[in-house]
C-alpha positions in Angstrom: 90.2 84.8 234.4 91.2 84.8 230.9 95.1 84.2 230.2 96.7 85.2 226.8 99.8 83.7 225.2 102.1 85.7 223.2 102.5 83.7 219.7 104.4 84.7 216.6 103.3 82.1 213.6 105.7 84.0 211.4 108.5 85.7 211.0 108.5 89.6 209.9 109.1 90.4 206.5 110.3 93.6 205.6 106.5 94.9 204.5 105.8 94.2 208.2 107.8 96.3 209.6 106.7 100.1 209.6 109.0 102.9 208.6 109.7 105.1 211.8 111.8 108.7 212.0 114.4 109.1 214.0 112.5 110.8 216.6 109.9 107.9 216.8 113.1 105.0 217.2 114.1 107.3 220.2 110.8 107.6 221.6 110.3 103.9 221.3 113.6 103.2 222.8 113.0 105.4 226.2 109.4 103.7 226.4 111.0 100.3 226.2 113.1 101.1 229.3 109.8 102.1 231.2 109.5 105.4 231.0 106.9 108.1 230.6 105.5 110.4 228.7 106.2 113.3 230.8 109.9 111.5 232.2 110.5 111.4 228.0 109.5 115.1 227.7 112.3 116.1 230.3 115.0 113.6 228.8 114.5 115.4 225.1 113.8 118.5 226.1 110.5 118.6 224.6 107.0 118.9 225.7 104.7 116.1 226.8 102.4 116.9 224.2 105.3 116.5 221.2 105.9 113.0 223.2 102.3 111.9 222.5 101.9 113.6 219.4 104.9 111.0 218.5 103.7 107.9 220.5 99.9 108.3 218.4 102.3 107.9 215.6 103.5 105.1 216.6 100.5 103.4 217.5 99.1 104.0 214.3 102.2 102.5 212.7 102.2 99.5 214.5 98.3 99.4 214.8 97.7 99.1 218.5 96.2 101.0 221.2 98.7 101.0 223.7 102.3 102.2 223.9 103.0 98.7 225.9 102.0 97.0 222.9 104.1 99.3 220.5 107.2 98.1 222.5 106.0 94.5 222.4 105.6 94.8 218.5 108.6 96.7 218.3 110.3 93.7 220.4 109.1 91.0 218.4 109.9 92.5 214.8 113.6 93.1 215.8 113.0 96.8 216.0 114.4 97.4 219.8 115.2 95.1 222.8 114.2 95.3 226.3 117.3 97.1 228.2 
């Protein structure tokens, strides 16, 4: 079994860190508390399809594959904290 360590070799600058909209901080924020998609959807009144129209967005922005990992980048550039 292979084991990974999280490792930051330097802090973020300011070009690191992606621009997000308003809509996108509070999608990121309700994904960092563990929710879903569809649990997202209900919270904002919105449909799940608008919540993963925004969390490809965010992806993108960070450049991952995974909305775990868009928190985790989000975490370690000082974007959001874990609730």
């Amino acid at each position: 079994m292979t084991h990974f360590r999280y490792q930051s070799h330097t802090p973020a600058t300011l070009h690191d860190i992606p621009h997000l909209t308003p809509k996108e901080h509070e999608i990121l924020d309700w994904c960092s508390r563990g929710k879903t998609s569809a649990e997202i959807a209900i919270i904002l009144n919105k449909s799940e399809t608008t919540i993963n129209f925004h969390m490809a967005n965010l992806r993108a922005k960070f450049n991952v594959t995974s909305r775990h990992a868009a928190v985790l980048k989000a975490i370690k550039l000082g974007m959001t904290t874990l609730p």
